[in-house]
C-alpha positions as CSV (number, residue, x, y, z in Angstrom):
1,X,-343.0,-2.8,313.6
2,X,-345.7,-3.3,316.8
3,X,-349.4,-4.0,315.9
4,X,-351.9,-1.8,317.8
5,X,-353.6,-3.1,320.7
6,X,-357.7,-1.5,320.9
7,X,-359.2,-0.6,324.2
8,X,-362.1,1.5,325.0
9,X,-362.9,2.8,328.8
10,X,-366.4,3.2,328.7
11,X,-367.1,4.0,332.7
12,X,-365.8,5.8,334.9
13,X,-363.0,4.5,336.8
14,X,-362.9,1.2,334.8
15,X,-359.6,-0.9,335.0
16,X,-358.5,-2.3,331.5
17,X,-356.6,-5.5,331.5
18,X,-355.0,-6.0,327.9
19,X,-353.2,-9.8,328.1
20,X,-349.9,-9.0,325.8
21,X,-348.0,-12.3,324.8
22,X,-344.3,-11.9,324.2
23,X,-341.1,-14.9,324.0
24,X,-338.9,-14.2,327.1
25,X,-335.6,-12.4,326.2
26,X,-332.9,-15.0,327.4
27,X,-329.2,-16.2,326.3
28,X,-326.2,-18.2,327.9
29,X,-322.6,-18.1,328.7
30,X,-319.8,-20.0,326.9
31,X,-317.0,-20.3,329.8
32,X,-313.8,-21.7,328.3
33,X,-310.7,-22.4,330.5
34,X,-306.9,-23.0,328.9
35,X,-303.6,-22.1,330.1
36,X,-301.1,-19.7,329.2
37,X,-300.4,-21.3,325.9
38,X,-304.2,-21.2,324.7
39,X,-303.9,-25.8,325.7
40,X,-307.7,-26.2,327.0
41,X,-308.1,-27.3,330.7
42,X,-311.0,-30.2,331.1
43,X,-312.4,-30.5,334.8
44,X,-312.3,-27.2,336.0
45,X,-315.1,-26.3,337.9
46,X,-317.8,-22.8,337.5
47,X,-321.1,-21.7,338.8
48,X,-322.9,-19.2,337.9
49,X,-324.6,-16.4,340.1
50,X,-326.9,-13.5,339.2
51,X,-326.4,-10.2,340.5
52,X,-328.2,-10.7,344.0
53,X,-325.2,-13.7,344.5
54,X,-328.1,-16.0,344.0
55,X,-326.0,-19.3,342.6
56,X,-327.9,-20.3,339.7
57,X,-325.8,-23.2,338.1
58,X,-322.8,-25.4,338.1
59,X,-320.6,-25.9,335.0
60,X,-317.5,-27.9,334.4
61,X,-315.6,-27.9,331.6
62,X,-315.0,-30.7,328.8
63,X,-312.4,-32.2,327.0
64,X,-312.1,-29.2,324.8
65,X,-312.3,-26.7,328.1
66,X,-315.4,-25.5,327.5
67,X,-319.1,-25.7,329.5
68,X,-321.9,-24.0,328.1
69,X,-324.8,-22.8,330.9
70,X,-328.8,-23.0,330.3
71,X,-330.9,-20.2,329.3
72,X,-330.1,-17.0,331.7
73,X,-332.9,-14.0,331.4
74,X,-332.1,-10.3,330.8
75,X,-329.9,-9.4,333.4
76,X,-326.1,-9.2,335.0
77,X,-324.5,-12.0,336.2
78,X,-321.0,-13.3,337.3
79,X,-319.0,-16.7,337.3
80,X,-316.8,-17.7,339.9
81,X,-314.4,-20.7,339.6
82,X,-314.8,-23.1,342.7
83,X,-312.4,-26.0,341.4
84,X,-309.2,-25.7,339.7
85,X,-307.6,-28.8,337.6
86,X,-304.9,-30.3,339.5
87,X,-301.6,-28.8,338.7
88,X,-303.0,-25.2,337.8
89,X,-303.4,-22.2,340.4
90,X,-307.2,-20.9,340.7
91,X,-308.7,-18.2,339.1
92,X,-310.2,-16.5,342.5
93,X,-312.3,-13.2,341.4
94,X,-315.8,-12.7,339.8
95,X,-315.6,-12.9,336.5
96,X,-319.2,-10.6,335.2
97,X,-321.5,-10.9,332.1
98,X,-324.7,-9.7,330.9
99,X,-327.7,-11.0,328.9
100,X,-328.4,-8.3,326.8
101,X,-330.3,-10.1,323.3
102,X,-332.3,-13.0,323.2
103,X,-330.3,-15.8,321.8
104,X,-327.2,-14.8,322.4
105,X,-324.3,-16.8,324.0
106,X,-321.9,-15.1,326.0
107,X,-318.7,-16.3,326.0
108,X,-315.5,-15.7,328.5
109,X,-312.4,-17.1,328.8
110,X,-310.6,-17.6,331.7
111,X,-307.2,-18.6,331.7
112,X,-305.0,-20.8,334.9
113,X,-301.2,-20.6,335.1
114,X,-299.9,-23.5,336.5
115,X,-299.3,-23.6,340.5
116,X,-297.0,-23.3,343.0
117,X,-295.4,-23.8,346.0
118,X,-292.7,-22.7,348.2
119,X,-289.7,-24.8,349.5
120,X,-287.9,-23.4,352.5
121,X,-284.5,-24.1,353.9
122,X,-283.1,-23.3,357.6
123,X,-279.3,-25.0,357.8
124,X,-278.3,-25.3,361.4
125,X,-274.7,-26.4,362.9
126,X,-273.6,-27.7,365.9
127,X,-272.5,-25.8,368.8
128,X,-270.0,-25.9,371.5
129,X,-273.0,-27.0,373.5
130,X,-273.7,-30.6,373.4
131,X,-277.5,-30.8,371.4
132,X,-277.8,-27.2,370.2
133,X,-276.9,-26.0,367.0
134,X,-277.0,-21.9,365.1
135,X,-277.8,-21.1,362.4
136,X,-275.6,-21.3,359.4
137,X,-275.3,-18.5,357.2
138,X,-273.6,-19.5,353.6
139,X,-274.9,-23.0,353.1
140,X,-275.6,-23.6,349.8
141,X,-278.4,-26.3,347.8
142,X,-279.2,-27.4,344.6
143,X,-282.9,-28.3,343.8
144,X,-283.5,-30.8,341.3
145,X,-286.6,-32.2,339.5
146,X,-287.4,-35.5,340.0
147,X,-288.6,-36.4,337.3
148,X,-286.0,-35.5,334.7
149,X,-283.5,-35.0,337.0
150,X,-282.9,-31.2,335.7
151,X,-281.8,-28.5,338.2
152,X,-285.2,-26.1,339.6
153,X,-283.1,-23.8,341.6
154,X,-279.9,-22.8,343.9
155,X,-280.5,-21.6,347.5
156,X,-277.9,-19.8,349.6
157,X,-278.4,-19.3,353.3
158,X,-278.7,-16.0,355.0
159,X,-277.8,-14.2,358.1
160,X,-280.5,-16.3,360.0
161,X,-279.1,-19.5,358.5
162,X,-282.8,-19.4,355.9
163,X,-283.5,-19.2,352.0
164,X,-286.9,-20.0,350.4
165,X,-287.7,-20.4,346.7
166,X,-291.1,-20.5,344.9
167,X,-291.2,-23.5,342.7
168,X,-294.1,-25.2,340.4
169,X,-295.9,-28.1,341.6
170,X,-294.2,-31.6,341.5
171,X,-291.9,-34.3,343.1
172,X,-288.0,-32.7,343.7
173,X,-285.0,-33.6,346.2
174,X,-282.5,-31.2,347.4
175,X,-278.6,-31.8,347.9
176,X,-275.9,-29.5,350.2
177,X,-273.4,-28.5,347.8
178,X,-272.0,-26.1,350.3
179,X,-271.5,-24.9,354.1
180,X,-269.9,-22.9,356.7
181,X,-266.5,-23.4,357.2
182,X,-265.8,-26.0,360.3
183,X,-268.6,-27.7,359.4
184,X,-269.0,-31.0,357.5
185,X,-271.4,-30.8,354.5
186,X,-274.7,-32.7,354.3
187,X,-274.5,-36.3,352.9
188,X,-278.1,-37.2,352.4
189,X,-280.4,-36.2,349.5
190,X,-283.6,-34.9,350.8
191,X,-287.1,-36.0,349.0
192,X,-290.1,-33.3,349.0
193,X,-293.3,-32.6,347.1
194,X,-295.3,-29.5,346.4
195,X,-299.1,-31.3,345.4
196,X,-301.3,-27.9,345.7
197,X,-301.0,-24.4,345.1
198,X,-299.7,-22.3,347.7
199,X,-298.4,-25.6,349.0
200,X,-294.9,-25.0,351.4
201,X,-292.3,-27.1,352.7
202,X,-289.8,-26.6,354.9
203,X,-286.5,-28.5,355.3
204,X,-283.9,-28.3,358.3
205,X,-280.4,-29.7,357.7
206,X,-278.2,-30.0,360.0
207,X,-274.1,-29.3,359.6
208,X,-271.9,-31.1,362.4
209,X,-269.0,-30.1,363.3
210,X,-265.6,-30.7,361.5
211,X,-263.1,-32.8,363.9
212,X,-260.2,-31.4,364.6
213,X,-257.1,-32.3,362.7
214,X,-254.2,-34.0,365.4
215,X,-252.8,-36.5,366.8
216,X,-253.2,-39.1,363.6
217,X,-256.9,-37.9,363.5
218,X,-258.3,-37.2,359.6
219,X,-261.5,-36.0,358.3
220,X,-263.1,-36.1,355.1
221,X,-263.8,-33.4,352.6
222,X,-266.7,-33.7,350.3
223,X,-267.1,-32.5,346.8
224,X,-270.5,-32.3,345.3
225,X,-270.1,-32.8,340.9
226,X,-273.6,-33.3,340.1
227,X,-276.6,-34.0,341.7
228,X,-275.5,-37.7,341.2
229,X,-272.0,-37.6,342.1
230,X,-269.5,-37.0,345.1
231,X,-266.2,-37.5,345.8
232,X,-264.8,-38.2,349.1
233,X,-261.4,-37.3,350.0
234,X,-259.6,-37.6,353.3
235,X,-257.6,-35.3,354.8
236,X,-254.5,-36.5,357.6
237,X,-251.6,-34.8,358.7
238,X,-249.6,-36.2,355.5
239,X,-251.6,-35.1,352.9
240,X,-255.1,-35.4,350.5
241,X,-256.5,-38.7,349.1
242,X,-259.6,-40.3,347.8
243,X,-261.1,-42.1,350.9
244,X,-259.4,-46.0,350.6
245,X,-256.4,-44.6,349.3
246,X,-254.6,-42.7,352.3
247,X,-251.8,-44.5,353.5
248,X,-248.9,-43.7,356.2
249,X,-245.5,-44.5,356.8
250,X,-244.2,-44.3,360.4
């Protein structure tokens, strides 16, 4: 219930000022910030703008993924993250709130999937033409996690010789386990990392071509078991053998 405030206008044209005393209606907001599984996130970044895009303050959030602003007046307002935690994809739109009752604290949460990155593969082989190679078509990868080893994906080569593959952030290495036929399949083990969201790579291997089988000449033929394992065998005109085995009688 309001008390009445007395005034009298005695002349004409008299301006009343009547002083009026009153608290200031403000409140706060309660940003918290935890990934998919409901895990807080500590570090991440947040300010806070009112609805002229005025930035007003800058939050980051604790141990327990939460960062509480200062008093905000009656109004509309946004928050906008400006710094993800490493690992974790940012949150990129406005997220808006109001001040609507004095006291009052606001809260929003905001949840970050983790990031990614995208690896990208062109296989090339070697051409007729001394230097030049084309693309292979076929060629085949397996992408493995470095750090449990684990496999994060199989690529297969198109028509232009390319594949791609989104992948989450970290440390992996990628080995041939297939190509073209006439070609010789890849030997090395090739190292990459994806660090930030949105990250790429891309990764050119290059197929040689297979010698040609004559005239006592051999060639090898590799077979990929596991992203730790190969076995080399050697083929010659009298037959198949693991390579330091093949022998010939003449």
């Amino acid at each position: 219930m309001t008390n009445p405030i007395p005034f009298a206008i005695s002349v004409h044209g008299e301006t009343v000022e009547i002083p009026i005393s009153g608290a200031l209606i403000t409140g706060k907001v309660r940003v918290i910030k935890t990934d998919g599984n409901g895990v807080p996130i500590p570090g991440v970044k947040f300010a806070v703008y009112n609805s002229n895009g005025q930035m007003l303050e800058e939050l980051t959030t604790g141990l327990d993924g939460a960062a509480l602003s200062g008093n905000l007046t009656l109004g509309d307002y946004y928050l906008l993250e400006t710094e993800a935690a490493a690992g974790y994809a940012p949150v990129t739109e406005q997220i808006p709130f109001s001040i609507t009752t004095n006291g009052e604290v606001v809260q929003k949460t905001v949840v970050n999937s983790l990031g990614a990155g995208t690896l990208r593969i062109a296989a090339q082989g070697e051409s007729d033409i001394p230097g030049a190679y084309i693309p292979l078509s076929g060629a085949a990868f397996d992408v493995y996690r470095d750090a449990d080893n684990g496999l994060a994906g199989t690529l297969t080569t198109g028509a232009m010789g390319t594949a791609e593959q989104s992948l989450p952030l970290g440390s992996y290495h990628v080995i041939q386990t297939q190509t073209a036929t006439g070609y010789e399949l890849s030997q090395d083990s090739y190292s990459f990392s994806l660090a930030v969201h949105g990250a790429s790579y891309d990764l050119t291997v290059l197929n040689e071509l297979t010698p040609p089988l004559g005239n006592g000449s051999l060639y090898t033929v590799t077979l990929v078991v596991s992203s730790t394992l190969t076995v080399t065998l050697v083929l010659t005109e009298l037959g198949l053998y693991p390579l330091g085995a093949c022998s010939s009688s003449k």
